[in-house]
PyMOL Python script that loads the backbone (N, CA, C, O; Angstrom):
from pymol import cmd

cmd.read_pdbstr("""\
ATOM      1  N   UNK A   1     -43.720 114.702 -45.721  1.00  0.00           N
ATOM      2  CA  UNK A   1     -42.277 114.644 -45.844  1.00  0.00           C
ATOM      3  C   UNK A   1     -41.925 113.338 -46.554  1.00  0.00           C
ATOM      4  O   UNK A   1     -42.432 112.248 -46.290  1.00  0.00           O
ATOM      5  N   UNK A   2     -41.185 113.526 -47.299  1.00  0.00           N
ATOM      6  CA  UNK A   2     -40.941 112.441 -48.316  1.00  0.00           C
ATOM      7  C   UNK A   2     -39.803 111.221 -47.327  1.00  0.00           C
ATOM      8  O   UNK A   2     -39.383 111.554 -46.218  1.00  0.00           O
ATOM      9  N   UNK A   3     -39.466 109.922 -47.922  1.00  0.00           N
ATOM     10  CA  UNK A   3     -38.605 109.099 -47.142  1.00  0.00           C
ATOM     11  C   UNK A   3     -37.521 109.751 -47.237  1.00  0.00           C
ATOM     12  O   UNK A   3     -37.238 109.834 -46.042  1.00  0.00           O
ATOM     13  N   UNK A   4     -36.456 110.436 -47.941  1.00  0.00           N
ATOM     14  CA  UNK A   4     -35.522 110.542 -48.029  1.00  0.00           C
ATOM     15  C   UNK A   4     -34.756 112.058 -47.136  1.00  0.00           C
ATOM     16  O   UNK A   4     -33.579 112.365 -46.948  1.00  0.00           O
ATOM     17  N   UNK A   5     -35.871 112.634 -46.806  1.00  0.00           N
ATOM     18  CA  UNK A   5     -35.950 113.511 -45.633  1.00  0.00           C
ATOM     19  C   UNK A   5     -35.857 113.147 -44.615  1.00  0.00           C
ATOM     20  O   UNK A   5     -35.017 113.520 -43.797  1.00  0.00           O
ATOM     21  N   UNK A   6     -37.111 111.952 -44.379  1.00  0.00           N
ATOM     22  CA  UNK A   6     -37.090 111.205 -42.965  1.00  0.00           C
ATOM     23  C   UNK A   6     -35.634 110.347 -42.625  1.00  0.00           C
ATOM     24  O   UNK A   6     -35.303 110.126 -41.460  1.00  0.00           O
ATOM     25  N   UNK A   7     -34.997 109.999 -43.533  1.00  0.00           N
ATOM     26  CA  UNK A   7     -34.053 109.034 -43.070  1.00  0.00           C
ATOM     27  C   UNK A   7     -32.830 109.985 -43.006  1.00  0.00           C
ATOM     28  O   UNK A   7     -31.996 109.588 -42.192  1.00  0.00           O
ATOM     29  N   UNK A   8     -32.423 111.393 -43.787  1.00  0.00           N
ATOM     30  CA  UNK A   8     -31.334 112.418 -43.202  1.00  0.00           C
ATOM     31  C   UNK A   8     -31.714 113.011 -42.271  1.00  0.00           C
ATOM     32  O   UNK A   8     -30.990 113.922 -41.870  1.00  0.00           O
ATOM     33  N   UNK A   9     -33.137 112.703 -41.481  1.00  0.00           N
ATOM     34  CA  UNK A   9     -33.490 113.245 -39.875  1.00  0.00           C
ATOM     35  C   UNK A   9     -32.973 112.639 -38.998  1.00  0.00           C
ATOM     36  O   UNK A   9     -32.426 112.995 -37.954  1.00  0.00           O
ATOM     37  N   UNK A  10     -33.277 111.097 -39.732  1.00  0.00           N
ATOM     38  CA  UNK A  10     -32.775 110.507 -38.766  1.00  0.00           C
ATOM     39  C   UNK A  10     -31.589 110.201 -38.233  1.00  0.00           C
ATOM     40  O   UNK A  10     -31.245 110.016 -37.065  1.00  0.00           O
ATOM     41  N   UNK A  11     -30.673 110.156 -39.835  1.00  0.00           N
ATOM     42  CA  UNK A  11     -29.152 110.074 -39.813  1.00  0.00           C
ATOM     43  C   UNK A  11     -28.841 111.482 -38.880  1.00  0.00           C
ATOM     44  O   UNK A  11     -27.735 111.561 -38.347  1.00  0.00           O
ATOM     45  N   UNK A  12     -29.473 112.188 -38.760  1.00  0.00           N
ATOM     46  CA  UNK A  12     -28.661 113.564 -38.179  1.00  0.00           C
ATOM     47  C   UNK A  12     -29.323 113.389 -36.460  1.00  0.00           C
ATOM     48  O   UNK A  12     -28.725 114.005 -35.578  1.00  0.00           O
ATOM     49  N   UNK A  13     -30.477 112.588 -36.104  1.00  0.00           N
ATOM     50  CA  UNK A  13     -30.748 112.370 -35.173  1.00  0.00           C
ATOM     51  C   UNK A  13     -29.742 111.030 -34.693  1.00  0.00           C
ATOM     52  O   UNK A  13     -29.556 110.801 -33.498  1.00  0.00           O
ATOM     53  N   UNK A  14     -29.189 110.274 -35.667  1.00  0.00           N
ATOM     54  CA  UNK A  14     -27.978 109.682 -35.046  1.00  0.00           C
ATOM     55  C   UNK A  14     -27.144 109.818 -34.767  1.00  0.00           C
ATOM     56  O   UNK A  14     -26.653 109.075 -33.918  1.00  0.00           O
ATOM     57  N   UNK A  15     -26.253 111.159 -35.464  1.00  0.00           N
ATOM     58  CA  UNK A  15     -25.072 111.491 -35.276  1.00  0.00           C
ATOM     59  C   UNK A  15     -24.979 111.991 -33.791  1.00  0.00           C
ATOM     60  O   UNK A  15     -24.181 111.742 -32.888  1.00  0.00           O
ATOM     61  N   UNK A  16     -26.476 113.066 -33.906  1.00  0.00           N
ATOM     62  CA  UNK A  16     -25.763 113.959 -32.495  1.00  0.00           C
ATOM     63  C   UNK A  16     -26.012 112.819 -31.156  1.00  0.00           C
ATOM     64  O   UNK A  16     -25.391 112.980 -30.105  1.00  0.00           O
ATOM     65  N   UNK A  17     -27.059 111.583 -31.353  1.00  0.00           N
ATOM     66  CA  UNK A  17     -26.844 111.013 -29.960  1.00  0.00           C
ATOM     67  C   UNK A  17     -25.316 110.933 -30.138  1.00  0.00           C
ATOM     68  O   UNK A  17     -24.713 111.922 -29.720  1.00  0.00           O
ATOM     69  N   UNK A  18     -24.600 109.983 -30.658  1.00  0.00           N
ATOM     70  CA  UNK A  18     -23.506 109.492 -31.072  1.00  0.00           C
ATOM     71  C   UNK A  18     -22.346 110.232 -30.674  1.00  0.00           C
ATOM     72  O   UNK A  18     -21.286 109.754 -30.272  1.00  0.00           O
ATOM     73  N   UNK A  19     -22.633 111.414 -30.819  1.00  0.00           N
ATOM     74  CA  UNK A  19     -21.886 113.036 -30.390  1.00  0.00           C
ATOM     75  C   UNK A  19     -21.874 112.725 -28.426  1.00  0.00           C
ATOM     76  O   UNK A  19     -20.981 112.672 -27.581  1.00  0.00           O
ATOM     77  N   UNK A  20     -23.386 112.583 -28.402  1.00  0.00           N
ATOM     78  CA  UNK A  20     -23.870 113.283 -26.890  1.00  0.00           C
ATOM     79  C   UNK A  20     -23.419 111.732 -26.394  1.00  0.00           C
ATOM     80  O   UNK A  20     -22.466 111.812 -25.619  1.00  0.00           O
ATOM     81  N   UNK A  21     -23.777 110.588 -26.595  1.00  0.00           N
ATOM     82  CA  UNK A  21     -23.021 109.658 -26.278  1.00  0.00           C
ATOM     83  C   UNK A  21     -21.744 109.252 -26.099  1.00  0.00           C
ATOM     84  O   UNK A  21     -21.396 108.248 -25.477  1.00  0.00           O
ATOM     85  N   UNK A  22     -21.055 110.026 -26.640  1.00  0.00           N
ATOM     86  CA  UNK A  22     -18.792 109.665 -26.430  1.00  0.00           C
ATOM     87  C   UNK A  22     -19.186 110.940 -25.425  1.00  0.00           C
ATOM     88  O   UNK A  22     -19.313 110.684 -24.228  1.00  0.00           O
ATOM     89  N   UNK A  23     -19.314 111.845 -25.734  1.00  0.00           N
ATOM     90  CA  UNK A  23     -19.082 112.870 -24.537  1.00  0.00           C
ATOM     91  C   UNK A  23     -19.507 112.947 -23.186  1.00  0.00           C
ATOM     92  O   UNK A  23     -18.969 113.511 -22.233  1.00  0.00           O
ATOM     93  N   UNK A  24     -20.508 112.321 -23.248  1.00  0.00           N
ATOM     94  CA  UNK A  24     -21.109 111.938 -21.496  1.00  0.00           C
ATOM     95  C   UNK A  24     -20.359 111.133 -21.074  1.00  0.00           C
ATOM     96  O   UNK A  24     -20.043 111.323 -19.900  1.00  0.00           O
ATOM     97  N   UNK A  25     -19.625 109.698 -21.887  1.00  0.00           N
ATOM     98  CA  UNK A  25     -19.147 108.219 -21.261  1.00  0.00           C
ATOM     99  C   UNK A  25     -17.745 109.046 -20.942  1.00  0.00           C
ATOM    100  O   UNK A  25     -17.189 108.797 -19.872  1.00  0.00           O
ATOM    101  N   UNK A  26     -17.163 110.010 -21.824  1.00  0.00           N
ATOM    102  CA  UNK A  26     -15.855 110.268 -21.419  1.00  0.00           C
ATOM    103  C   UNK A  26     -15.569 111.521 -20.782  1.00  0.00           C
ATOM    104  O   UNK A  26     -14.538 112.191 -20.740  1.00  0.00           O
ATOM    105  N   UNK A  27     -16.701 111.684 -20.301  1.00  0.00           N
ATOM    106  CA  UNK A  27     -16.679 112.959 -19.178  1.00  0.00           C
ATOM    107  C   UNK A  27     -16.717 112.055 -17.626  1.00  0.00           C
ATOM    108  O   UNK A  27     -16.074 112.125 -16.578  1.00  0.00           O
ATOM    109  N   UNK A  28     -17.680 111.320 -18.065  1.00  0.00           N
ATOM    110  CA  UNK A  28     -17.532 109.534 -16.610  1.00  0.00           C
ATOM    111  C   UNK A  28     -16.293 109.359 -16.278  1.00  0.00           C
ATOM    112  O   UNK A  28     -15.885 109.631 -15.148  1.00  0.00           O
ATOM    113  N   UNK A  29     -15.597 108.918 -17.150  1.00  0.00           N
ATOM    114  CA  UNK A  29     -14.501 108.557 -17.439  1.00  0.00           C
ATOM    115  C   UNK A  29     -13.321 109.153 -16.727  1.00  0.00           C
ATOM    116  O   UNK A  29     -12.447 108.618 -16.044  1.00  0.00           O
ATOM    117  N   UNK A  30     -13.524 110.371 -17.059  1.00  0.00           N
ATOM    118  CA  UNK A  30     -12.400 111.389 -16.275  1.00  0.00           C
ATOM    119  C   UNK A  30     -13.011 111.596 -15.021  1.00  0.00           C
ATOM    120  O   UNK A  30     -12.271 111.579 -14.037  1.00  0.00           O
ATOM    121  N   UNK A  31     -14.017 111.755 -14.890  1.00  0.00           N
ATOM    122  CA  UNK A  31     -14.431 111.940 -13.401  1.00  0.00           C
ATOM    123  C   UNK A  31     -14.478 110.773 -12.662  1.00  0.00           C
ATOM    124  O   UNK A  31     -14.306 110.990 -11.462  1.00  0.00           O
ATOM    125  N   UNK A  32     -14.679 109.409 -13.002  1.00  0.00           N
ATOM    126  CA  UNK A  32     -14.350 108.459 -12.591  1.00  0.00           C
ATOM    127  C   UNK A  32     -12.781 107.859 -11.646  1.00  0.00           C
ATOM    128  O   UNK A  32     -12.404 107.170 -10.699  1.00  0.00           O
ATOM    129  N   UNK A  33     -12.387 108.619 -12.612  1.00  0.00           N
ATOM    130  CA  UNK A  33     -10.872 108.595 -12.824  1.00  0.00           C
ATOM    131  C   UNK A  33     -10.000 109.233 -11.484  1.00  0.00           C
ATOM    132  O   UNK A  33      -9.047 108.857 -10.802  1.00  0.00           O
ATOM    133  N   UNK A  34     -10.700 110.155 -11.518  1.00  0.00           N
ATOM    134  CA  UNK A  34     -10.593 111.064 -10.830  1.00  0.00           C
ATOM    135  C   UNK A  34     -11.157 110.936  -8.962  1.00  0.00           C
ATOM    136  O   UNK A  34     -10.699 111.303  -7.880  1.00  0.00           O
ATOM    137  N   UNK A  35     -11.626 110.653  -9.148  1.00  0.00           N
ATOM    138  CA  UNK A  35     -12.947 109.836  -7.765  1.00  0.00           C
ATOM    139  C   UNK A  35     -11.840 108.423  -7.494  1.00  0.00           C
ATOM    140  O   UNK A  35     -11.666 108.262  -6.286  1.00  0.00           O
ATOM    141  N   UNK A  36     -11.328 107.732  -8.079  1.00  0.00           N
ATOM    142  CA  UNK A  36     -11.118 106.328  -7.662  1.00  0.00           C
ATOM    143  C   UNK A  36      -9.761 105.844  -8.646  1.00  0.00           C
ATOM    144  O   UNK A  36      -9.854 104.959  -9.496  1.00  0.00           O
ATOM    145  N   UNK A  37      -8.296 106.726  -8.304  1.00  0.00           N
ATOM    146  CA  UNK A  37      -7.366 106.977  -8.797  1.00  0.00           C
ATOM    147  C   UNK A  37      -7.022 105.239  -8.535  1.00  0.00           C
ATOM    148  O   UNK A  37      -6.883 104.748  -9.655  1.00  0.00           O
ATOM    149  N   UNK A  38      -6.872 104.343  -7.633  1.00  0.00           N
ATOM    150  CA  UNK A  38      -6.547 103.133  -7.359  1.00  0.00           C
ATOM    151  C   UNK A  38      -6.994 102.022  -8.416  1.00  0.00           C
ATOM    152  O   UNK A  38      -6.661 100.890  -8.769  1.00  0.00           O
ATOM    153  N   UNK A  39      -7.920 102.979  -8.711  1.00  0.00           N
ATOM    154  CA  UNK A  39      -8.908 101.452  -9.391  1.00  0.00           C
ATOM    155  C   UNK A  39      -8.109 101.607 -10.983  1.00  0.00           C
ATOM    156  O   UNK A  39      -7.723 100.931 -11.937  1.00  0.00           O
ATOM    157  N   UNK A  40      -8.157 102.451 -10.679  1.00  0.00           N
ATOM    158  CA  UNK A  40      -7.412 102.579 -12.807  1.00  0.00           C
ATOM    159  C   UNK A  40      -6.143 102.402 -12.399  1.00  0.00           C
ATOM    160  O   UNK A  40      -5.505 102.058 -13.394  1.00  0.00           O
ATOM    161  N   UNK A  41      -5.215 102.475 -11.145  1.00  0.00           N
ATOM    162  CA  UNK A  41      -3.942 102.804 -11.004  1.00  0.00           C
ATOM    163  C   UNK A  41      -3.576 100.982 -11.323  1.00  0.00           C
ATOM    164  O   UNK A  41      -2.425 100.866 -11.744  1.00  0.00           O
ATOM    165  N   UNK A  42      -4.479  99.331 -11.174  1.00  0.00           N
ATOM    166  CA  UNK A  42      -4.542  98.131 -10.909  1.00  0.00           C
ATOM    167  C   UNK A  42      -4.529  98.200 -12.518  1.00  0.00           C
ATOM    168  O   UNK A  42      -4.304  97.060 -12.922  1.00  0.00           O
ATOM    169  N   UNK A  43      -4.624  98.756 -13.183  1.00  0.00           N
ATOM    170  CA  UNK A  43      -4.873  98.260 -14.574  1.00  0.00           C
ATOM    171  C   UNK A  43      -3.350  98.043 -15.643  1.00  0.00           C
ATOM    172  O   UNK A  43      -2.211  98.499 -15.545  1.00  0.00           O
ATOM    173  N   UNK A  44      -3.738  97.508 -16.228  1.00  0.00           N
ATOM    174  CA  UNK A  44      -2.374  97.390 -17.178  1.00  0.00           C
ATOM    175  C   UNK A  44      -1.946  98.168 -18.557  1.00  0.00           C
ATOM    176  O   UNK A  44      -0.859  98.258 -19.127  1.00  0.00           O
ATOM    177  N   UNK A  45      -3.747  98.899 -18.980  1.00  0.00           N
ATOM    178  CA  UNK A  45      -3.666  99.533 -20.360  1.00  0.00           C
ATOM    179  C   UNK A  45      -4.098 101.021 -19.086  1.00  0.00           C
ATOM    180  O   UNK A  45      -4.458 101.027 -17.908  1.00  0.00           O
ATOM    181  N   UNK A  46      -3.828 102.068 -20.071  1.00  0.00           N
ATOM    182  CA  UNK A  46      -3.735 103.441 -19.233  1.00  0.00           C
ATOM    183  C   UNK A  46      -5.542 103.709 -19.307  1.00  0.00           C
ATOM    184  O   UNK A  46      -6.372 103.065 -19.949  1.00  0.00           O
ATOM    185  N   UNK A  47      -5.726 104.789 -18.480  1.00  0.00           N
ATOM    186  CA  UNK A  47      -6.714 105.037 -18.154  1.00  0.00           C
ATOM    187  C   UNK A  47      -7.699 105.254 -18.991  1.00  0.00           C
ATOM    188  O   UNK A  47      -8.867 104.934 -18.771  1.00  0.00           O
ATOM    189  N   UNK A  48      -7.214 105.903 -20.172  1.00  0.00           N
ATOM    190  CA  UNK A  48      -8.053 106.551 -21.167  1.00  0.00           C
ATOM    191  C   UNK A  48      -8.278 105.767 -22.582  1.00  0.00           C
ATOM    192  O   UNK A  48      -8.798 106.110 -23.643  1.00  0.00           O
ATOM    193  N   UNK A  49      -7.662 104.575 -22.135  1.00  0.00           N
ATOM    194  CA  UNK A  49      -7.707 103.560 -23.573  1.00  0.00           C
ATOM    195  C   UNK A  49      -9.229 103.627 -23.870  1.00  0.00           C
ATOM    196  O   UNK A  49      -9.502 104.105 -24.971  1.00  0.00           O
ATOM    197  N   UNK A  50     -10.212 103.260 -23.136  1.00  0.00           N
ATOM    198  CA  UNK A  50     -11.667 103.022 -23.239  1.00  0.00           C
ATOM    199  C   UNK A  50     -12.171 104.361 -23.874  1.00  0.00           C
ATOM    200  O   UNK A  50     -13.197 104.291 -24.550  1.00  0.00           O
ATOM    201  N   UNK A  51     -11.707 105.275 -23.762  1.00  0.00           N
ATOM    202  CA  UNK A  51     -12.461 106.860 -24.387  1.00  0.00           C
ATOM    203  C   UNK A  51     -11.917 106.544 -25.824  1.00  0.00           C
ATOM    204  O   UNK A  51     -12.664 106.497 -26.801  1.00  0.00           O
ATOM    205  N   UNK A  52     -10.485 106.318 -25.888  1.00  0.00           N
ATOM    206  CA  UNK A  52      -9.893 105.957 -27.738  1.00  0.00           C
ATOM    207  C   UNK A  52     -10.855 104.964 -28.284  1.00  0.00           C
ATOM    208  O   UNK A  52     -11.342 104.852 -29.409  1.00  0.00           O
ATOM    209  N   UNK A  53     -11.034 104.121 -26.952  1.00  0.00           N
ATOM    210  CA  UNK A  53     -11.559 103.162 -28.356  1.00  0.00           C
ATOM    211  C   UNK A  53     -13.168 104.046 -28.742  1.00  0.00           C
ATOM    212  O   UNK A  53     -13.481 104.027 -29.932  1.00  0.00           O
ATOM    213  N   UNK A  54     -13.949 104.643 -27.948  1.00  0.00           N
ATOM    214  CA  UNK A  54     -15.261 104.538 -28.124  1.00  0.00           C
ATOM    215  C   UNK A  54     -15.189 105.826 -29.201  1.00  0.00           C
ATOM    216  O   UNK A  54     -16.172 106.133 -29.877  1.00  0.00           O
ATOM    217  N   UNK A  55     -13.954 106.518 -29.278  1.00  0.00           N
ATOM    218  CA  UNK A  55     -13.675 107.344 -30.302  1.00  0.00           C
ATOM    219  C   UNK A  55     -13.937 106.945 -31.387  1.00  0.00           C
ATOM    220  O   UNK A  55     -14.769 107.358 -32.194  1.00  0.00           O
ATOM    221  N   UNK A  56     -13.372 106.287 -31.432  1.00  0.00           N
ATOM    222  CA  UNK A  56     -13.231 105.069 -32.660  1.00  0.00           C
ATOM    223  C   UNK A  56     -14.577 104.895 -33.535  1.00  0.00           C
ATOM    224  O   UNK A  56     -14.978 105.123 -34.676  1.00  0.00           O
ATOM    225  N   UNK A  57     -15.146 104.220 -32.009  1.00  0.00           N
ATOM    226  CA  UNK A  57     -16.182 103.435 -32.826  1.00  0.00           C
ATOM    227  C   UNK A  57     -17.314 104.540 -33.418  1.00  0.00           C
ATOM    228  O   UNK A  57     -18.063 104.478 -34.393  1.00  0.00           O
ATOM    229  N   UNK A  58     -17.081 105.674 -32.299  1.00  0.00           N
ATOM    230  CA  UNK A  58     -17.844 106.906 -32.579  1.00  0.00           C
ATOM    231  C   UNK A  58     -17.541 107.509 -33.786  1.00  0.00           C
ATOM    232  O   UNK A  58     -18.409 108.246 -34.253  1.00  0.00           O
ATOM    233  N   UNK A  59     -16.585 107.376 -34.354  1.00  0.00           N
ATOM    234  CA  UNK A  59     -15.808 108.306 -35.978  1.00  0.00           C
ATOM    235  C   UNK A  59     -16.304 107.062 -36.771  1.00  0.00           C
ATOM    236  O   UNK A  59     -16.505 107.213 -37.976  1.00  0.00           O
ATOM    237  N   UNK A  60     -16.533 105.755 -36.157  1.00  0.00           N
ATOM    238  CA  UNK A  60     -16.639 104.807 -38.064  1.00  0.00           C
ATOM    239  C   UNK A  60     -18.436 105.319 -37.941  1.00  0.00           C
ATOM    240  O   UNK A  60     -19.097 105.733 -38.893  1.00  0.00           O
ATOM    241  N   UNK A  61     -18.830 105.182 -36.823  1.00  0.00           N
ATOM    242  CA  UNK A  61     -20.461 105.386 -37.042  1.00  0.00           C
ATOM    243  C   UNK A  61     -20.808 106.473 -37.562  1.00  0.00           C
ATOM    244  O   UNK A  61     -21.672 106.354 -38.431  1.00  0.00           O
ATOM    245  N   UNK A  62     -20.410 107.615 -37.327  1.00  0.00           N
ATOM    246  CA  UNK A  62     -20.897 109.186 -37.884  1.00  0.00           C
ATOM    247  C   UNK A  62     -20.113 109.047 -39.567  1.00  0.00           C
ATOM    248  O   UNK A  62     -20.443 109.757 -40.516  1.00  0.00           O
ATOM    249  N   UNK A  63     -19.313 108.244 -39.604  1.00  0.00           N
ATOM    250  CA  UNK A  63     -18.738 108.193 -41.194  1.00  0.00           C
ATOM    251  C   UNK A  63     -19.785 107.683 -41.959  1.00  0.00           C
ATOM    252  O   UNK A  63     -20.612 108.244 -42.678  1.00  0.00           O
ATOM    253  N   UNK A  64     -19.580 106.411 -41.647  1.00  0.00           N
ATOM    254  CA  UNK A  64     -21.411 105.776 -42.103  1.00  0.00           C
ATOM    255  C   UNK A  64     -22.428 106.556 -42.683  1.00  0.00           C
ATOM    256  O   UNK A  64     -22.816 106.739 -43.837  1.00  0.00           O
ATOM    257  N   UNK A  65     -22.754 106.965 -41.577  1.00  0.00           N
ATOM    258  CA  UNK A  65     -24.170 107.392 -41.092  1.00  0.00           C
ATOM    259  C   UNK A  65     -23.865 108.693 -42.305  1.00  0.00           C
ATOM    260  O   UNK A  65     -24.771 108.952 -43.098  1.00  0.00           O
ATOM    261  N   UNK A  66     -22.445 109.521 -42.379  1.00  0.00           N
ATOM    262  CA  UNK A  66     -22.724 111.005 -43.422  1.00  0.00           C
ATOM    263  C   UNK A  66     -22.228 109.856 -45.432  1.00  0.00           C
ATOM    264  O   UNK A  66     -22.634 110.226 -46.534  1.00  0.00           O
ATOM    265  N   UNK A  67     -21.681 109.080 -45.275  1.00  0.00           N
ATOM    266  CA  UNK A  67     -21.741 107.721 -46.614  1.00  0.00           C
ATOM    267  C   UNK A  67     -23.071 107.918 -47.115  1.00  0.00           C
ATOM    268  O   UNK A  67     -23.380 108.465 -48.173  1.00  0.00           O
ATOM    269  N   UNK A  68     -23.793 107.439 -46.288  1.00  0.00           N
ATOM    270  CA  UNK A  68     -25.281 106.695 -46.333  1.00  0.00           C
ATOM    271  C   UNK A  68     -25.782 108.070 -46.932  1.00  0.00           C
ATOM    272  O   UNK A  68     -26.123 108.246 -48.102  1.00  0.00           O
ATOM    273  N   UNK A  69     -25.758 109.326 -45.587  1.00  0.00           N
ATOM    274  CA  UNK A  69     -26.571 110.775 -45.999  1.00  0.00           C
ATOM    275  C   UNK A  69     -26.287 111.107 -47.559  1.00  0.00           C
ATOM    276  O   UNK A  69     -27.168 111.428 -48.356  1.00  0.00           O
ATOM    277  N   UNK A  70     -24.979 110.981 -47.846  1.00  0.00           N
ATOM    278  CA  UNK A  70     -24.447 111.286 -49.306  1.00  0.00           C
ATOM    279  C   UNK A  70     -25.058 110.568 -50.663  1.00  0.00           C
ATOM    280  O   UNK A  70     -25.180 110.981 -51.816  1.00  0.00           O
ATOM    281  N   UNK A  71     -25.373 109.376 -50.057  1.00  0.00           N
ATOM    282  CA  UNK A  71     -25.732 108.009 -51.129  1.00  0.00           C
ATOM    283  C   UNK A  71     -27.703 108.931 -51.442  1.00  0.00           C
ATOM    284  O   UNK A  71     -28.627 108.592 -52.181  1.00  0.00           O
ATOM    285  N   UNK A  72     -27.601 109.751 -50.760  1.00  0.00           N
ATOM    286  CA  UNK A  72     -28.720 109.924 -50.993  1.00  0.00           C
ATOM    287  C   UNK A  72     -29.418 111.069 -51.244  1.00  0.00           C
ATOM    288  O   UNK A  72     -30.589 111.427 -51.118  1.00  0.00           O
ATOM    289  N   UNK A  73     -28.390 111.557 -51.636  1.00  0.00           N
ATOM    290  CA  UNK A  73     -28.227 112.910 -52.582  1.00  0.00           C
ATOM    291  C   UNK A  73     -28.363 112.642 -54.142  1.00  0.00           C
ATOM    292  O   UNK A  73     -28.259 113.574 -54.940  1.00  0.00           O
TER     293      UNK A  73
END
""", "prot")
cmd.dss("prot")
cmd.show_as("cartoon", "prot")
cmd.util.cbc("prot")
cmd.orient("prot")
């Protein structure tokens, strides 16, 4: 297998952790949430700010990561 195979394996082996990673933390999240209504109720930003942000960071990384796949076409 040539490099340029190996590294859109890998880019695609990054995306889906990346995938399976926001979706496990913000499935926590709500169930967390859910389990221990007090503890988020002490806070000052709403409950779900932490899932936006990891959204976030989750959409610039898979952008990247399909940039990069493209650059290498």
């Amino acid at each position: 297998m040539n490099w340029k195979k190996r590294v859109r394996a890998g880019l695609n082996l990054f995306m889906g952790t990346m995938v399976g990673v926001f979706l496990g933390s913000s499935l926590y999240t709500c169930w967390e949430r859910a389990a221990r209504p007090g503890l988020y109720a002490m806070m000052s930003a709403p409950w779900y700010t932490s899932i936006l942000l990891h959204a976030v960071v989750t959409a610039v990384c898979i952008g990247l990561a399909l940039v990069i796949k493209r650059a290498l076409r």
